[in-house]
N, C-alpha and C positions, 0 to 999 in steps of 0.2 A: 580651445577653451577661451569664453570672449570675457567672459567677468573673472576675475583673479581668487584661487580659492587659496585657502588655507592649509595648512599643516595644523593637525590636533592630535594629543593622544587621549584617551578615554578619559585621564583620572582628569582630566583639563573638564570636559564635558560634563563630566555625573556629579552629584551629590553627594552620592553612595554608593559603594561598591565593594560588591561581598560573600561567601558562599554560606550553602546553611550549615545545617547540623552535624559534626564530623563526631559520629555514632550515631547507637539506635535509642528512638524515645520510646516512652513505654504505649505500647500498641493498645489500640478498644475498638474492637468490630464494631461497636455503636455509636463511638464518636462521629463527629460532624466535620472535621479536620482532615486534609488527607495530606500525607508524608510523600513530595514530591522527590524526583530527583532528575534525572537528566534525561531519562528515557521517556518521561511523561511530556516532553515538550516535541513538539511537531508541527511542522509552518507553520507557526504562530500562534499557536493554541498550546494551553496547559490540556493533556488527555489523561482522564483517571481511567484506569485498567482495569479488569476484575480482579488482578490480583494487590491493586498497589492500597498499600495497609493505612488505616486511620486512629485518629486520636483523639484523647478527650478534650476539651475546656482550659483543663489545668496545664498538659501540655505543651499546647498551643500557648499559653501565654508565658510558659518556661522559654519556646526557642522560636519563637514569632522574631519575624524581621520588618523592617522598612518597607513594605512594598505600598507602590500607590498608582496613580493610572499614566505613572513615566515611565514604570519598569520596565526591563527588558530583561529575562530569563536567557542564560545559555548553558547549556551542558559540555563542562571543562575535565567531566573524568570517565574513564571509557568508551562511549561513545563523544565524537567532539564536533562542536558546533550544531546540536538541535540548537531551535529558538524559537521562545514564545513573548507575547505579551502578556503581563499581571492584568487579569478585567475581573479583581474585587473573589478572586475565588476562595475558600477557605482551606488556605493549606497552611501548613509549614515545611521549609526546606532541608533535602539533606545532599551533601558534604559535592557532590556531582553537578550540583544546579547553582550557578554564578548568577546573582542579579547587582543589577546598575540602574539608579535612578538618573534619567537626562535631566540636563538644564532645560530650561521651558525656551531656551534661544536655538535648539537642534529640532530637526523633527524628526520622531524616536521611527517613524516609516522610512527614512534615508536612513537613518543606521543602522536598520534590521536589512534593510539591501545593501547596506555595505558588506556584513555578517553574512550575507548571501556567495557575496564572491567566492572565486577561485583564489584570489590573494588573500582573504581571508581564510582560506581552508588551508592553503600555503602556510598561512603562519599560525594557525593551532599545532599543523604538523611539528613545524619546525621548533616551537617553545615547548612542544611536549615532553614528560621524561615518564621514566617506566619501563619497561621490558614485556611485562605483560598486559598491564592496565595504564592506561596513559591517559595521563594528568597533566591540564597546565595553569601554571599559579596564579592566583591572585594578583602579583607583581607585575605578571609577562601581561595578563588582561589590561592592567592598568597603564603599562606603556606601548600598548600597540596604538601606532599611527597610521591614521587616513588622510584623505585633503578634503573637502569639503568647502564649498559655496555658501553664498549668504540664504538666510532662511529660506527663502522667498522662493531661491532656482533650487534648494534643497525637498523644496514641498512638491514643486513641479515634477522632476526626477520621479519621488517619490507616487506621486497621481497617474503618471505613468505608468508607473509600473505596475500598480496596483489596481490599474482598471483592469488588464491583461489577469492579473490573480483575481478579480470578483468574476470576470467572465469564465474563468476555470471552475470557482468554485461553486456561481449555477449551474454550468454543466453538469457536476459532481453533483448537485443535488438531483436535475432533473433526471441522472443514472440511477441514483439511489430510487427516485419515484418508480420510474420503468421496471425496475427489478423488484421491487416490493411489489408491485401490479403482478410481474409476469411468476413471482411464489407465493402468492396469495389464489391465484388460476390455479395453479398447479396443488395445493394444499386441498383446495374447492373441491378440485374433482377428482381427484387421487388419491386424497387422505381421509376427507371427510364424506367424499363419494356423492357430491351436490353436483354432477353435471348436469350436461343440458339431458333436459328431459327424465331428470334420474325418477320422477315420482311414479313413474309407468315401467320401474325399472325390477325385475326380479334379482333376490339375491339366493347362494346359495350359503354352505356350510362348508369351509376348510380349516385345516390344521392353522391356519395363523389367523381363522375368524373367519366372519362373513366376507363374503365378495360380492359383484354384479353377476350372476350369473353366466354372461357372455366373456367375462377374463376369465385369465390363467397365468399361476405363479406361472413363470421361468427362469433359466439360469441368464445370465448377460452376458454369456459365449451364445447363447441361442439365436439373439439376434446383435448379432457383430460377427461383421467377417471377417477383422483383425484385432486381436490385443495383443499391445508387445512392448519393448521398454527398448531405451536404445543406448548410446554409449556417449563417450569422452575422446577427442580425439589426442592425442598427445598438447600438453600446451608449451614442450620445449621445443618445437617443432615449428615457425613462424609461417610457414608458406600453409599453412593449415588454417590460418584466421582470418580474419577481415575483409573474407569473399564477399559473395554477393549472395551467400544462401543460408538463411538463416538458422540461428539454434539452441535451444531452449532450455534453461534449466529448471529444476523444481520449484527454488523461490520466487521465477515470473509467474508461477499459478496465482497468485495472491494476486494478481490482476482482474482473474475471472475471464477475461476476452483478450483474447492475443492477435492485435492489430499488428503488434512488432517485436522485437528481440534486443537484449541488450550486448549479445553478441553475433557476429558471424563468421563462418566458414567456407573452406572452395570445396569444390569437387575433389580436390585430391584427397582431402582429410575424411570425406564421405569413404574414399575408397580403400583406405587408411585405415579405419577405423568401424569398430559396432554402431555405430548412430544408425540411427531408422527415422523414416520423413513419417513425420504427422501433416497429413491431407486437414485442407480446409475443411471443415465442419466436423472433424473428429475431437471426440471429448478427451482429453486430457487431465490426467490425476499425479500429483506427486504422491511417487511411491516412500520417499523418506526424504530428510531434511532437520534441519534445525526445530525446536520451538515448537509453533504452531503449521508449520509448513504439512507435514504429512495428511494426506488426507482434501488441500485444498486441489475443487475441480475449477478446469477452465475449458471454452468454445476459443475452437480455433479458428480464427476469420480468414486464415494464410495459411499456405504451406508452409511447415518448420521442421527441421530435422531435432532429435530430442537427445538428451541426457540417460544415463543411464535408472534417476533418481525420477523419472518421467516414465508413465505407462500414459498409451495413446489406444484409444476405444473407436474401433469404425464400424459405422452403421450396418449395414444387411442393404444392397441396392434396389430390392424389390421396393420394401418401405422404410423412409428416412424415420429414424429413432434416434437418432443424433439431438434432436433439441429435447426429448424426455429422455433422456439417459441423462443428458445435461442437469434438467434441473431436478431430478430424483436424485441423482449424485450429489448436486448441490445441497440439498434438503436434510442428506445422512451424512454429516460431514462429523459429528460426534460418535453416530457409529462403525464409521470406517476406521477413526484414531486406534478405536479400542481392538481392531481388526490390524492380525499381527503373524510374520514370521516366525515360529518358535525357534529356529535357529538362530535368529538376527538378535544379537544385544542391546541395537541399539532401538530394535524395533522397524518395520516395515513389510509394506504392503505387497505382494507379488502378482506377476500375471496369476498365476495359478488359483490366489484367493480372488483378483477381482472375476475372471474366466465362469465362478462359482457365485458371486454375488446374488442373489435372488433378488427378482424385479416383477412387479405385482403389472400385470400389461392390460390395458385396457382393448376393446375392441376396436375395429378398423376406423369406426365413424369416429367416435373419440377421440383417438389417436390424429387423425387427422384436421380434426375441426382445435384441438389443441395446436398444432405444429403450425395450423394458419396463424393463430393469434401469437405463439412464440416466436417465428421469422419474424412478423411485423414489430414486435417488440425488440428481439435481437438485429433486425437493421438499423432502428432508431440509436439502437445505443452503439452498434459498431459507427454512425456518423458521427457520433456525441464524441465516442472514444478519439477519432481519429482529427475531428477537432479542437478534442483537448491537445494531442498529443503536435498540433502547429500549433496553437497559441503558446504551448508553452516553451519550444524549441526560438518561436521570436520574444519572448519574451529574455529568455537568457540568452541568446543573440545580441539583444538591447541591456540586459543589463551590465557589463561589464563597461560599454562602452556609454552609456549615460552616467555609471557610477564616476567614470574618472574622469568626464567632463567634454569626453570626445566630441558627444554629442552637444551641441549648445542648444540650450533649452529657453533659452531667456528670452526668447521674443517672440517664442510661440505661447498659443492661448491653449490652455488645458482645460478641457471639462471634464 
């Protein structure tokens, strides 16, 4: 550390500092206001949900706060440590969303990486109270200390780091484009039945409407030559973990494309245990889950062994239907939710209902003049993925150790 930093704690830094609303304001589906709390906050953005509630005018200027373009949003109750930037949005806060206006001598991008840390997640832990919903106060926000450098190596820090987050968050768009291309193809010619060549195209007469002539429903056991779900292997059992083979649970579908796992496994606990390997290119669906979890599908780029809360879908080897099984699953992800075990309380999906699925299949040319266009599409973005997933591995690499000065930053030139 070549320049001498500081010791600060927050309340030294802010202007203000404070949480919102502790109750509920009176709600108006047509107001213009929306009732934030801690869960709307996500790397650095305020996110409205379809379900998070708004308010009127009057409201808004009962329990309006301080914010301006210094803020900084954090979530102190339940979930701890989201964070975002205030950028002018219309909301009002409730009781879960902590904000703090900086002094105009910090830059408010070095203390949102500070808030980034592991030391920082250490001590939301550790000032938390509650038993079941954890809370940390205003007080404990107010005297957490950092160290911190003069503006100047705090801004650099900061451009660092943050070049590494704009290059993730292109990627994250150019994924977003790719995918909106390769279901808007798939909608084209499978939903609204515009493929190539469709004007020379006969249709016939079925029970669920017209068709092309040359398809036919089927069931999605028809063409798959495996559907199966797989298991858990004990987790008080240590020599069972952190092999070298990986393995899956329901909430990494929310990924969409599974370049990698957040857990792994050995061989013993394979043999241990129910888990079953999901093969590269098979579609994978959480069969149950929290929330919004059930129902999401994902392409498996890798082999993975899977969860019990995982059903894994394999192609037919004559012809690969792996990439439309993919995005036709993707497509019904509101019909699937409402698709349900009547024995399950909690609700869930089984081999037995997905084995039954009906799938509108188009003919061989089709089929195949689509699965050109969707590899080309799914390679771009399996690079994209696997891109993000280094830049962001150095990127929190570096941050810990630029946060606390390891790194000396002061006599390099940042662009």
């Amino acid at each position: 550390m070549a320049t001498k930093w500081t010791k600060y704690k927050l309340s030294e830094i802010t202007s203000k500092l404070g949480d919102g609303l502790h109750g509920t304001p009176k709600y108006d589906d047509s107001g213009e206001y929306y009732f934030v709390n801690g869960n709307n906050l996500d790397n650095g953005k305020i996110v409205i949900k379809s379900d998070t509630k708004k308010v009127n005018y009057t409201e808004f200027e009962k329990y309006k706060k301080e914010l301006n373009d210094r803020t900084i949003l954090l979530s102190i109750n339940g979930t701890l440590g989201n964070i975002a930037y205030y950028n002018n949005e219309k909301i009002i806060l409730g009781k879960s969303a902590c904000y703090f206006n900086l002094n105009n001598d910090f830059s408010k991008d070095f203390v949102r990486y500070v808030m980034s840390t592991n030391n920082f997640k250490i001590f939301l832990e550790n000032f938390a109270t509650g038993a079941t919903i954890k809370n940390v106060s205003l007080e404990a926000m107010r005297n957490f200390e950092f160290e911190a450098p003069k503006k100047e190596i705090q801004d650099k820090i900061a451009k660092i780091l943050s070049n590494y987050d704009d290059l993730i968050e292109n990627n994250n768009k150019r994924i977003k484009i790719l995918e909106e291309m390769a279901q808007k193809i798939y909608k084209e010619w499978f939903v609204d039945f515009r493929f190539p060549n469709y004007e020379t195209a006969t249709f016939k007469q079925t029970d669920s409407g017209k068709i092309p002539s040359d398809w036919k429903n089927c069931k999605l056991k028809n063409i798959c030559s495996a559907i199966f779900s797989g298991g858990t292997p004990s987790t008080t059992i240590d020599e069972y973990w952190n092999g070298n083979l990986h393995w899956l649970s329901s909430g990494e579908t929310s990924n969409k494309y599974i370049i990698d796992t957040q857990k792994t496994i050995t061989e013993l606990a394979v043999n241990k245990s129910s888990t079953r390997l999901a093969k590269k290119d098979d579609i994978v669906i959480a069969s149950a889950g929290q929330g919004k979890t059930r129902g999401q599908v994902a392409y498996c780029f890798i082999d993975t062994f899977i969860n019990q809360s995982v059903i894994s879908m394999r192609s037919v080897e004559k012809i690969d239907y792996s990439k439309f099984v993919f995005f036709n699953l993707l497509s019904r992800y509101d019909e699937l939710r409402l698709l349900s075990d009547s024995s399950s309380s909690r609700g869930s999906l089984t081999v037995k209902i997905m084995e039954d699925i009906n799938i509108l299949l188009p003919n061989d040319d089709i089929l195949l003049k689509f699965n050109k266009i969707a590899k080309t599409i799914l390679e771009l973005i399996q690079k994209l993925r696997i891109k993000q997933q280094y830049l962001k591995q150095t990127r929190d690499l570096l941050l810990p150790r630029l946060i606390s000065g390891e790194i000396d930053v002061e006599n390099l030139e940042i662009v």
